[in-house]
C-alpha positions in Angstrom: -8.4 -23.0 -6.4 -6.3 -19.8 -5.9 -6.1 -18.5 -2.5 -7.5 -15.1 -2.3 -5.5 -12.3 -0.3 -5.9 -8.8 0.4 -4.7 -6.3 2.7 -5.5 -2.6 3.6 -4.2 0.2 6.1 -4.9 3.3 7.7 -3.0 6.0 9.3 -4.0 8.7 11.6 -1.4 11.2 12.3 -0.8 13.6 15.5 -1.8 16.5 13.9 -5.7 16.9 13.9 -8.1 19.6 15.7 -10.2 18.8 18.6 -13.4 17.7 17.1 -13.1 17.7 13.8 -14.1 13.9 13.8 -11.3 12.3 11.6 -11.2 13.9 8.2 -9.5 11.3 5.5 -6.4 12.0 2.9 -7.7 10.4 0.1 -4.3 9.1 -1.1 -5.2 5.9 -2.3 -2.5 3.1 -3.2 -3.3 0.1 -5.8 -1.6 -3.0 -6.4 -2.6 -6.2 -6.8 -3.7 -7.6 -4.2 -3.4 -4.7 -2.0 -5.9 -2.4 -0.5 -6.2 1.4 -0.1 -3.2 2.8 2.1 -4.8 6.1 3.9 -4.0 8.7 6.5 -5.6 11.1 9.1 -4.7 12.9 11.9 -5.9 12.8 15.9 -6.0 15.3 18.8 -3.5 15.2 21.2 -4.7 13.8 24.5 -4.0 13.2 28.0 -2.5 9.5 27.8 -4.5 6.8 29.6 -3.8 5.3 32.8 -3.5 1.7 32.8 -6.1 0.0 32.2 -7.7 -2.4 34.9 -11.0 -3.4 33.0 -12.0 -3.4 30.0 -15.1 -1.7 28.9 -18.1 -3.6 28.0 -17.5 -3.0 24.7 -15.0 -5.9 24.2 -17.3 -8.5 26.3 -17.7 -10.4 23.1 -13.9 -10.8 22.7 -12.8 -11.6 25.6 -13.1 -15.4 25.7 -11.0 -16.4 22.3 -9.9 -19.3 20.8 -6.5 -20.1 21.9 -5.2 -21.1 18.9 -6.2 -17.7 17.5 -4.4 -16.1 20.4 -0.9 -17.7 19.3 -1.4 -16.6 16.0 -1.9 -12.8 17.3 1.2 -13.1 19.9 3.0 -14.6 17.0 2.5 -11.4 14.6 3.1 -9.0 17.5 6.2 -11.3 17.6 7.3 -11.1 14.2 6.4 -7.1 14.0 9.3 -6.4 16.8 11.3 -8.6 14.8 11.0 -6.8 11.7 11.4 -3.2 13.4 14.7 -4.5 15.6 16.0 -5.5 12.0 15.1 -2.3 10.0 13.4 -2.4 6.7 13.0 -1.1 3.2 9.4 0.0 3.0 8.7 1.2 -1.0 12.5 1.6 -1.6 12.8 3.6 1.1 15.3 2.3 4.1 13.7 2.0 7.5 16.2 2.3 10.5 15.9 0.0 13.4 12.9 1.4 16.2 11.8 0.3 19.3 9.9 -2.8 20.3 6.1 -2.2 20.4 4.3 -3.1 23.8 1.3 -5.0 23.2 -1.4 -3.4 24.4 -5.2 -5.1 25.3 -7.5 -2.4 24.6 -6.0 -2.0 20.9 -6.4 -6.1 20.7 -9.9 -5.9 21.8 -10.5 -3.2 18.8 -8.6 -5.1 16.5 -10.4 -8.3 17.5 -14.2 -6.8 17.3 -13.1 -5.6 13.8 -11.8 -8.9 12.4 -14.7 -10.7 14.4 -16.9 -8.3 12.3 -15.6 -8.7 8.8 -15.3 -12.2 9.5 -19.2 -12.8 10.3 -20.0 -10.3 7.8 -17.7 -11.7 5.1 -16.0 -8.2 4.1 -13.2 -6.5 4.9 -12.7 -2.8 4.9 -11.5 -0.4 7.5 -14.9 0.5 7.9 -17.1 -1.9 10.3 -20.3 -2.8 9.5 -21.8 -0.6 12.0 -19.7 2.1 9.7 -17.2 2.7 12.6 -14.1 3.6 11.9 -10.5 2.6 13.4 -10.3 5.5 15.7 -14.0 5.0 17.0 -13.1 1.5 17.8 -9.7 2.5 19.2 -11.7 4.8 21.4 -14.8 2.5 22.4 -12.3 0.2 23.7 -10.8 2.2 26.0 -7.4 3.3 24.3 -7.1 6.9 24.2 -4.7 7.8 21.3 -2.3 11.0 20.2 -1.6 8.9 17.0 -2.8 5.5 15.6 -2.8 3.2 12.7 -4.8 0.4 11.3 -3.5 -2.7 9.3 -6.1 -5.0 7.9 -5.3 -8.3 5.7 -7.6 -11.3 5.0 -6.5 -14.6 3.3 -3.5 -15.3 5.2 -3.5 -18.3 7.1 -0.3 -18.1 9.2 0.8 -15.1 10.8 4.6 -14.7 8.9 2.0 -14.6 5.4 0.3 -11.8 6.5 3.1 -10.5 7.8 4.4 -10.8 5.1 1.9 -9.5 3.2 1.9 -6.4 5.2 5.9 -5.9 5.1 5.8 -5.9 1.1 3.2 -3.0 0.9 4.6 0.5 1.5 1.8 2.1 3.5 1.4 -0.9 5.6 5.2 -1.9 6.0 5.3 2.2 6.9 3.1 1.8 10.1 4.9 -1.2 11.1 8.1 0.5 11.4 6.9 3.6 12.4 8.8 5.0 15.4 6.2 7.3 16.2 3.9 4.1 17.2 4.4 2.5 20.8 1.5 0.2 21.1 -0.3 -3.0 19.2 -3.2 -5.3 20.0 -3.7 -7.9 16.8 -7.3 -9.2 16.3 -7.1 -12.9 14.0 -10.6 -14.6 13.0 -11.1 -17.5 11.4 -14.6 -17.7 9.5 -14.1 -20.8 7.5 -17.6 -20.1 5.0 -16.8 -16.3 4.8 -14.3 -15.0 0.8 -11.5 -14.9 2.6 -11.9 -17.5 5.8 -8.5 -15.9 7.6 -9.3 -12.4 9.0 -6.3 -9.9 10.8 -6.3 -6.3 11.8 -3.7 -4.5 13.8 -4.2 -1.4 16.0 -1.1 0.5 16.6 -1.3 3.5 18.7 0.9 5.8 20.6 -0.5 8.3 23.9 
């Protein structure tokens, strides 16, 4: 049986009015097996202090499977990898950038997202709930100047969807994007969902 596979991401920007609630640049990329590649832009903001707690929005993903874990360590892993080497994202050449610092409150929005396509057996940018990545982003206590989303389903090892990501211009773009400082990676494994294998990344910058 063939494996399916599919991967999407988002983009917001730095460049977007105070409460103008996250209008979306329709730019749309197709290939197969590749989702919609999309970008926005975000207020700038007063950067977050640590964080000390999470908000009770990520209670349901804070106890996790530890295997998933390694699999979301291991992409975050394999991301700083692939920005330390430089890259050629849609033929264009991608100089070397610095490391990304993982940061919780993005991997508790990118968890509750795959959690949610997972149990819902979808996968879109949009939750089921019809949030978007910047609401989650925000609901989890991460307040962002710029952000991206990656999302990918099918992959069972983290260097596939990697992988995966790396050969698709708009998500190979927010990987090595040097505006981007931060990444929390959300893996779930739904074995009687389409897809089973379920990743989003949240990259964000403040």
């Amino acid at each position: 049986m063939k494996r399916l596979t599919s991967v999407l991401s988002f983009v917001l920007g730095a460049t977007l009015s105070v409460g103008c609630g996250g209008e979306v640049d329709p730019g749309l990329e197709q290939e197969a097996g590749i989702g919609e590649s999309s970008s926005t832009a975000a207020a700038e903001t007063e950067a977050a202090p640590a964080a000390t707690a999470l908000p009770a929005y990520c209670n349901g993903v804070l106890t996790w499977n530890a295997s998933w874990t390694a699999f979301e360590d291991e992409v975050l892993k394999l991301v700083n990898q692939k920005r330390a080497a430089g890259a050629t994202c849609g033929g264009v050449a991608k100089p070397a950038v610095p490391a990304l610092t993982f940061d919780e409150r993005q991997r508790c929005a990118a968890r509750v997202h795959s959690q949610d396509m997972g149990t819902n057996n979808f996968m879109s940018h949009t939750g089921s709930n019809g949030s978007t990545p910047w609401q989650r982003m925000t609901n989890a206590g991460y307040v962002w100047r710029s952000a991206a989303e990656n999302v990918a389903a099918g992959q069972s090892t983290p260097a596939a969807v990697v992988n995966s990501w790396m050969n698709s211009s708009g998500h190979c773009n927010n990987i090595m994007g040097s505006g981007l400082k931060h990444l929390g990676v959300g893996y779930f494994y739904a074995p009687s969902s389409t897809y089973k294998h379920y990743w989003t990344q949240d990259f964000g910058a403040q």
